[in-house]
N, C-alpha and C positions, 0 to 999 in steps of 0.2 A: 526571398527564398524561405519557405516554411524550413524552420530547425526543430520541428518536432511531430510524433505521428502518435495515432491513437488506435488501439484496437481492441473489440470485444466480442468474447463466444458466449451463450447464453449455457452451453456445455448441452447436459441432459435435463437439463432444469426445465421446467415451463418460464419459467421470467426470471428477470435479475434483476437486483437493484443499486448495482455500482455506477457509478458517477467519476466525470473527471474534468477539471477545470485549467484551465490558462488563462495568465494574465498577468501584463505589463506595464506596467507603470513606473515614468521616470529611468527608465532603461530596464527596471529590477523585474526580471520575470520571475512567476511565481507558478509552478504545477504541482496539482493536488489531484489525488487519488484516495477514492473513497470505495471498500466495501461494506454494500449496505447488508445490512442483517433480515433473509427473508425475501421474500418473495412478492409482497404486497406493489399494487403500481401506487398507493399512497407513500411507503417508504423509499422508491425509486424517486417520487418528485420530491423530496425533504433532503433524499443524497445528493439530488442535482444543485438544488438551492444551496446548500452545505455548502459543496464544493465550490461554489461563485464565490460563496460568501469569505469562506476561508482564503479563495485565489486571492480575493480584492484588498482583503485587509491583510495580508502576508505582502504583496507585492506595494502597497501602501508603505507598510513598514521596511522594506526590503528585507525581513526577518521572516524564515520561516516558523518558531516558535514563538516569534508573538502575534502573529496571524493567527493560528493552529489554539493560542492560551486564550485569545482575544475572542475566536467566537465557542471556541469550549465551554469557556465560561458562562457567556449567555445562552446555552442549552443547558449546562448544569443546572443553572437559576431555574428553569422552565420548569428542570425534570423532578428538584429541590421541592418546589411548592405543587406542582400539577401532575409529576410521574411524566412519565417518556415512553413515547409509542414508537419511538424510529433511533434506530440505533445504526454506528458503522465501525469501521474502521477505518481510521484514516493513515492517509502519508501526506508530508508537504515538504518541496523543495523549493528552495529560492535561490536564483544566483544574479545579487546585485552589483554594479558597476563597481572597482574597488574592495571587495569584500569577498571572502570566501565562501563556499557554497553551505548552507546551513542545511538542515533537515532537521524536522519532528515527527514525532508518529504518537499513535496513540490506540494500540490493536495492533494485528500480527499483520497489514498491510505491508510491501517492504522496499527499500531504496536500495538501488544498487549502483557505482561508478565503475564504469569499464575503461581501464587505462591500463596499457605497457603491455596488453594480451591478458590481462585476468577481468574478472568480474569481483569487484571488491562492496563485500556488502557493510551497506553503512551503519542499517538497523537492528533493533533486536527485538526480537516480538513479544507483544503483551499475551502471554497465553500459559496454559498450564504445564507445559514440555518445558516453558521457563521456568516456572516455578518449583517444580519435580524432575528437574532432568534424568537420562535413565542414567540407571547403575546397571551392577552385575545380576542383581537380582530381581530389577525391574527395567530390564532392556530398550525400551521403547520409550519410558518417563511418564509423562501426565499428557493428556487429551490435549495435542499440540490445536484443536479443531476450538476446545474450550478456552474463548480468549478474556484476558483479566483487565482489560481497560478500553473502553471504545470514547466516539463522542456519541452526544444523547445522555451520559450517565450521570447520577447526580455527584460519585464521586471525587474526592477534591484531592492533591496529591498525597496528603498525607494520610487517607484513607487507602489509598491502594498501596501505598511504603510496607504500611501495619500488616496492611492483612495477602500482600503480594511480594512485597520486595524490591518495588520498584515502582514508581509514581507513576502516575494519569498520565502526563506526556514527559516524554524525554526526550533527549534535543544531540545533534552531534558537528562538528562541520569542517570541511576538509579545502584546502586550499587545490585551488586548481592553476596547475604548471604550465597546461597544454592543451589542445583539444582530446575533448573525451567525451564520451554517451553515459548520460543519464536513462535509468529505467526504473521506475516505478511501479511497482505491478500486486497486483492482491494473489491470495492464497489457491486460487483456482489455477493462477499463470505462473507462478515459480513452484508450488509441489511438485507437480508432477514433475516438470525438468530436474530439481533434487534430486527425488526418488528415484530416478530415471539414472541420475552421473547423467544429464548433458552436460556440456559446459555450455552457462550462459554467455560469454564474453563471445563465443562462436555464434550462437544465435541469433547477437544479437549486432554483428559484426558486416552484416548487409550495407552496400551503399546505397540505396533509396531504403528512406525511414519507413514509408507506409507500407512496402512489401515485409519488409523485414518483422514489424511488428505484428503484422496480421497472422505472417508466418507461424511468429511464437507461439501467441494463444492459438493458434490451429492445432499447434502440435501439440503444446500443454494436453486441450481437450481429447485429442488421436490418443495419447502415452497415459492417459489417466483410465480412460471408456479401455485400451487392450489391458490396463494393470485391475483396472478391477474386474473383465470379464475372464481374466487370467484366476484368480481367487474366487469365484461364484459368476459361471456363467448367464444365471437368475437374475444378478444384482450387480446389473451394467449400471456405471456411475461417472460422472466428469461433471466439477461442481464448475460453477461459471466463472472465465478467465475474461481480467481487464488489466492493457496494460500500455504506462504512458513510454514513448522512446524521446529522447531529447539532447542534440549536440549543445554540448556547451564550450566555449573559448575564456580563457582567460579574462 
């Protein structure tokens, strides 16, 4: 029985370049969610590559941050000596036999565990709303759109500490009691429902995964394209939603 489903809107974009991977080894599944930076069909096939790459050696290790450290690193190297044409955002979850469920990220990609009726989110985004949160007198914060760590960068953690507050990847991981849904999803597929007060835990609460998630980004896309034609009927917008659904068991 598939325990997991995939979906994606291209939004009002011409092309996307998000990627997303599964993979198991040794029982330890590993899914990875990649938003690529851009539009190119060259950084679409680098996302896709990425996200293999990353499933393989995360569910190799049954570790999702040292899959996620393990090929960060050799893009750093790349980007170090030669600069970097392809950039993303990534998330990576792993939940192996015996172990709790891990997650890493690195960019405002995001994980979320749906258990007991909420949507409980695991991450926190590499972007500039982190770094500037609002206040009173700057409501809104920093350009949550401006993100402070991706993979692709030659950045190493102690460069993004200095100059962000918070390193290259960050890692978190939560024991799982029962069954519960993993969701994965990039900036395209959970804004909008935010912005919106859905509750995702509802959205995401369907019993057949592949309806359920296609669902999501459909509506992400629908509640983005009326919010911005609501604000500049001119400058109809819905940036492109990908998003992974995935049961997990103890």
């Amino acid at each position: 029985m598939r325990t997991y489903a995939i979906a994606q809107h291209t939004g009002t974009d011409p092309g996307q370049c998000d990627a997303t991977a599964v993979r198991i080894i040794n029982n330890a599944r590993a899914y990875v969610l990649l938003d690529g930076i851009g539009r190119r069909l060259q950084t679409h096939q680098w996302a896709l590559a990425a996200a293999r790459q990353i499933a393989g050696a995360a569910a190799r290790r049954g570790d999702a941050e040292a899959g996620l450290r393990y090929v960060y690193n050799l893009y750093r190297e790349d980007a170090a000596h030669y600069g970097s044409e392809h950039k993303a955002a990534a998330v990576v979850a792993v939940k192996a036999p015996g172990k709790p469920l891990t997650v890493a990220w690195c960019g405002d990609s995001r994980a979320y565990l749906m258990e007991r009726g909420i949507a409980v989110r695991l991450t926190e985004d590499h972007n500039k709303r982190r770094v500037h949160p609002p206040t009173a007198t700057r409501p809104y914060g920093g350009n949550r759109n401006h993100i402070t760590s991706c993979l692709g960068s030659d950045a190493t953690d102690e460069d993004r500490q200095r100059r962000h507050g918070h390193p290259a990847i960050e890692t978190t991981t939560r024991k799982i009691t029962g069954p519960c849904r993993l969701l994965l999803a990039s900036d395209g597929a959970y804004e909008p429902h935010e912005d919106a007060r859905h509750c995702l835990f509802t959205e995401c609460d369907g019993d057949d995964l592949i309806p359920t998630v296609r669902d999501l980004v459909n509506l992400a896309v629908v509640t983005a394209v009326k919010t911005s034609r609501s604000l500049d009927p001119n400058q109809v917008y819905a940036d492109n939603a990908t998003a992974l659904l995935a049961d997990l068991t103890p």
